[in-house]
C-alpha positions as CSV (number, residue, x, y, z in Angstrom):
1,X,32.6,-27.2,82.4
2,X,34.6,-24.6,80.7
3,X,37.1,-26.0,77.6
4,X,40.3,-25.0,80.4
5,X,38.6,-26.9,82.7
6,X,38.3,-30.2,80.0
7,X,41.7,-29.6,79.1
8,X,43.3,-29.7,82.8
9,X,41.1,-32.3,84.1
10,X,42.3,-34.3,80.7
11,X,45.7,-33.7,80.2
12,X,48.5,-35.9,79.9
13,X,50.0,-36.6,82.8
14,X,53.8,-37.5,82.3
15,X,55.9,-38.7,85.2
16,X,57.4,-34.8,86.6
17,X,61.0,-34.0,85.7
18,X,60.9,-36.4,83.0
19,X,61.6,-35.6,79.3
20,X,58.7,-35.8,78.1
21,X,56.9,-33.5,81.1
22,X,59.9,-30.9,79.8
23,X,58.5,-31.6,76.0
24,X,54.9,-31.3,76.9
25,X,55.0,-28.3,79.1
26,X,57.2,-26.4,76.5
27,X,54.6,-27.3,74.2
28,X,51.7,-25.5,76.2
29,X,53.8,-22.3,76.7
30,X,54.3,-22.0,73.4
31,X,50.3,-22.8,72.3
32,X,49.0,-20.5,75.4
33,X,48.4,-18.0,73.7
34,X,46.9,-19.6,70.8
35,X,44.7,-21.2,73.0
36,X,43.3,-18.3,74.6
37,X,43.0,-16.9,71.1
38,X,40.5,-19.6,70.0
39,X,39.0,-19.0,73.7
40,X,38.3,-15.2,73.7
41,X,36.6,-15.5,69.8
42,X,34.3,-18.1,71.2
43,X,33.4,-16.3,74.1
44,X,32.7,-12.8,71.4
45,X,30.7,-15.0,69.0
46,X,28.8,-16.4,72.4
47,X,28.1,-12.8,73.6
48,X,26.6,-12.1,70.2
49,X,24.0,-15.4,70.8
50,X,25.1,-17.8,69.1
51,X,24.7,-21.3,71.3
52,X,28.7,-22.7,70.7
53,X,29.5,-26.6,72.4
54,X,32.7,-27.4,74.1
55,X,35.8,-27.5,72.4
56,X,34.7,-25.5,69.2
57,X,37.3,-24.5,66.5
58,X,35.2,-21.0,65.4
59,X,38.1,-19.8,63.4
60,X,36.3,-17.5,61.0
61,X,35.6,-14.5,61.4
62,X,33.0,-14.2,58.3
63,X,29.8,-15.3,60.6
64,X,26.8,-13.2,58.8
65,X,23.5,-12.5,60.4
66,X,22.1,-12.5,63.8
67,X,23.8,-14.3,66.5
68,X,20.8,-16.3,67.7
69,X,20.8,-18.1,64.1
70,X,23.7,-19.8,64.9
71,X,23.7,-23.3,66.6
72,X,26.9,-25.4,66.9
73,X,27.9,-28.4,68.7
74,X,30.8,-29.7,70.5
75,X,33.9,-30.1,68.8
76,X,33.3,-29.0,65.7
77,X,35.8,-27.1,63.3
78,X,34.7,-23.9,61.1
79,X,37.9,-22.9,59.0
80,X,39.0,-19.0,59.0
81,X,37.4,-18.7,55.7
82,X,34.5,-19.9,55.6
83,X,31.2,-17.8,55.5
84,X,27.9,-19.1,56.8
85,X,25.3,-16.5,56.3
86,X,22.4,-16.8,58.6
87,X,19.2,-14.6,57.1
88,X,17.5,-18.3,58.6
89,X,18.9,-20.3,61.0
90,X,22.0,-22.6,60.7
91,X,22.1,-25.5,62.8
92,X,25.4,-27.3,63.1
93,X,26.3,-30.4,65.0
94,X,29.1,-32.2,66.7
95,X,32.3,-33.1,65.4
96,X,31.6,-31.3,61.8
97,X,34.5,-30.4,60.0
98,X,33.4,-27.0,57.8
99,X,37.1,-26.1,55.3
100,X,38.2,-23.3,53.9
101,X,36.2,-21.1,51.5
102,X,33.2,-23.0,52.1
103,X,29.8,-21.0,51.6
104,X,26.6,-21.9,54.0
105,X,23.3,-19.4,52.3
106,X,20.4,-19.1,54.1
107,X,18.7,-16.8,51.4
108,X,18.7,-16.0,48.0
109,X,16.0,-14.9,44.6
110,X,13.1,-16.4,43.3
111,X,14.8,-16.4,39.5
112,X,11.3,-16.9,37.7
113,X,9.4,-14.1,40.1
114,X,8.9,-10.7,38.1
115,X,9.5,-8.5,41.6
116,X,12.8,-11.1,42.5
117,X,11.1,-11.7,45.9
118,X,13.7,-13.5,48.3
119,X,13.1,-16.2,50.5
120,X,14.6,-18.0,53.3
121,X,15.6,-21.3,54.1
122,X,17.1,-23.0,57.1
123,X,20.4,-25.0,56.6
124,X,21.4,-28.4,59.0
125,X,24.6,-30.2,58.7
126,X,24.5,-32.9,61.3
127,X,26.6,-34.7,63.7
128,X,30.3,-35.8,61.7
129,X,29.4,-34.3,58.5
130,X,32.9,-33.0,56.7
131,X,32.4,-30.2,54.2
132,X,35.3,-30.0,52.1
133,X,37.1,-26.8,50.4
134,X,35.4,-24.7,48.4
135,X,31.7,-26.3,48.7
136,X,28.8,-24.4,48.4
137,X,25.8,-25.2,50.5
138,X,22.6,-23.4,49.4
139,X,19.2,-22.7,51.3
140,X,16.8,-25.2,52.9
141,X,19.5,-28.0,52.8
142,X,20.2,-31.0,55.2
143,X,23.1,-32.3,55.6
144,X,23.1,-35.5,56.9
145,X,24.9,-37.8,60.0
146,X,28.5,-38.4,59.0
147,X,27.6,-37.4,55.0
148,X,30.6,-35.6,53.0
149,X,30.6,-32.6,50.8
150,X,33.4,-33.0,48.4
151,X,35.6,-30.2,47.1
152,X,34.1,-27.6,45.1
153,X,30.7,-29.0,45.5
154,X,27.7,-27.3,45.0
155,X,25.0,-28.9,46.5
156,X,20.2,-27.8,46.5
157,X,19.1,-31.2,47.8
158,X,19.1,-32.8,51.0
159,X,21.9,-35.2,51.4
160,X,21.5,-38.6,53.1
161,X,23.6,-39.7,55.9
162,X,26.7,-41.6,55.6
163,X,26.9,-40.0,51.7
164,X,29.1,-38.4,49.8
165,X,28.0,-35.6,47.6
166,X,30.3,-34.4,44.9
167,X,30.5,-32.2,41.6
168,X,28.6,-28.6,40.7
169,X,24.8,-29.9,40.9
170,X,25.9,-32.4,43.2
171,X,25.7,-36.0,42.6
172,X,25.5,-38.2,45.9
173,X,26.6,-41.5,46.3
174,X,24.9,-43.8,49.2
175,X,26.4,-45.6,52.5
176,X,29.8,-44.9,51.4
177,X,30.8,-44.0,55.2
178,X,31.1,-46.4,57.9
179,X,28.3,-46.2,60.6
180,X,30.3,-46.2,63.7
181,X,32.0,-42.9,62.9
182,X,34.0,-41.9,66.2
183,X,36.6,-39.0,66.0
184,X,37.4,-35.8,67.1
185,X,38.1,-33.6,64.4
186,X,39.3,-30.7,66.9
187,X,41.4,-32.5,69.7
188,X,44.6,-32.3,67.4
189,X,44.6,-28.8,66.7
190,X,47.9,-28.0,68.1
191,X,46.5,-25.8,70.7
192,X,44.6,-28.8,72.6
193,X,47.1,-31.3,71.3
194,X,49.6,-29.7,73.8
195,X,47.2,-30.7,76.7
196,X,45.9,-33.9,75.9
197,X,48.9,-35.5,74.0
198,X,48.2,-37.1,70.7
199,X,48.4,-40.5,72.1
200,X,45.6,-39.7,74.4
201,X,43.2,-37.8,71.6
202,X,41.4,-40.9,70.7
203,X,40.5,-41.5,74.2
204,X,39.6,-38.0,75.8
205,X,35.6,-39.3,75.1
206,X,36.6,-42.2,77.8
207,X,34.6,-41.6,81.1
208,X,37.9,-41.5,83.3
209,X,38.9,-38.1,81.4
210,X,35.7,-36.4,82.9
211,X,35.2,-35.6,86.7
212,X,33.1,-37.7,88.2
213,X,29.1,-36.3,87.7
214,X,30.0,-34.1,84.7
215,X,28.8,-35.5,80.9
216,X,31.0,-35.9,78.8
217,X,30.4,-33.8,75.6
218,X,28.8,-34.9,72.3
219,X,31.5,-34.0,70.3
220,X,41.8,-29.1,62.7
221,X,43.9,-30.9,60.4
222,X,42.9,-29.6,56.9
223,X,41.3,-32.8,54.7
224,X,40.0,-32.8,51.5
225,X,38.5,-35.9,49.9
């Protein structure tokens, strides 16, 4: 399934001729072509290999390095200014949030090496991770389930699930998340807002919003902690 297939098969439905069918179809005229925008990017980063999920917010256009390096889930949000350069590969999960002016490196310079070889280094931010404005993520880094990357951060080391790393070197401080994160950091983007209705956001994960024998996917408002 297609993301304007998901959206018409889980719109809101309101009762025709009614005010709020008016509201809500005025709504989607006016975020058509917004929609199609986030749409037609998708399907240019796709044709250059990257593997995108369903409902994807790619919305920057700073994506360095070859196409097949580039692994992102469903539902996840990558702001317009963000760069995520992929000499290695970058593997991103569902429902991340990635801000603005965030930096992903793959690569960089042994500092003590008289010849300043480089080397390469895979990154991984996993399912519900948030990285906030500004953070800097360097090579060989995991980001863990539902962990957060505060504002300016600058983080070498591995971060733990469920964490929250903060400051420039990053401090982390443990199980500060709860463990039964379940939101959709993408579904209220105005774009699919217009098809789904906020009131129905939280429940678009339901298994009545899905035709019947298609999965439902894994699976942006700006936050900053």
């Amino acid at each position: 399934m297609n993301d304007l297939q998901f959206l018409w098969s889980a719109r809101e439905r309101p009762a025709f001729g009614s005010k709020r069918w008016l509201v809500v179809w005025a709504k989607r005229a006016l975020q058509f072509r917004s929609l199609l925008t986030i749409v037609r990017h998708r399907r240019r980063l796709r044709a250059r290999g990257m593997e995108i999920g369903l409902l994807s917010v790619i919305d920057s256009k700073d994506l360095k390095g070859p196409g097949s390096n580039f692994s992102i889930g469903d539902r996840t949000f990558i702001a317009h200014n963000a760069e995520l350069v992929a000499l290695e590969k970058i593997s991103i999960g569902s429902r991340v949030v990635i801000n603005d002016r965030v930096t992903v490196l793959t690569g960089s310079h042994h500092v003590g090496d008289p010849t300043w070889r480089q080397f390469r280094k895979p990154v991984r931010i996993e399912d519900y991770a948030w990285i906030a404005v500004g953070a800097t993520i360097l090579p060989g880094v995991t980001i863990g389930y539902g962990a957060v990357v505060g504002a300016g951060a600058v983080v070498a080391k591995d971060v733990p699930p469920l964490a929250v790393a903060t400051g420039n070197p990053a401090t982390v401080r443990l199980n500060v998340r709860p463990h039964d994160l379940d939101y959709d950091p993408v579904i209220f983007l105005a774009p699919y807002e217009a098809w789904v209705g906020r009131s129905k956001g939280a429940l678009v994960t339901a298994a009545d919003a899905f035709p019947p024998g298609g999965p439902a996917p894994a699976g942006s408002e700006k936050l900053t902690p």
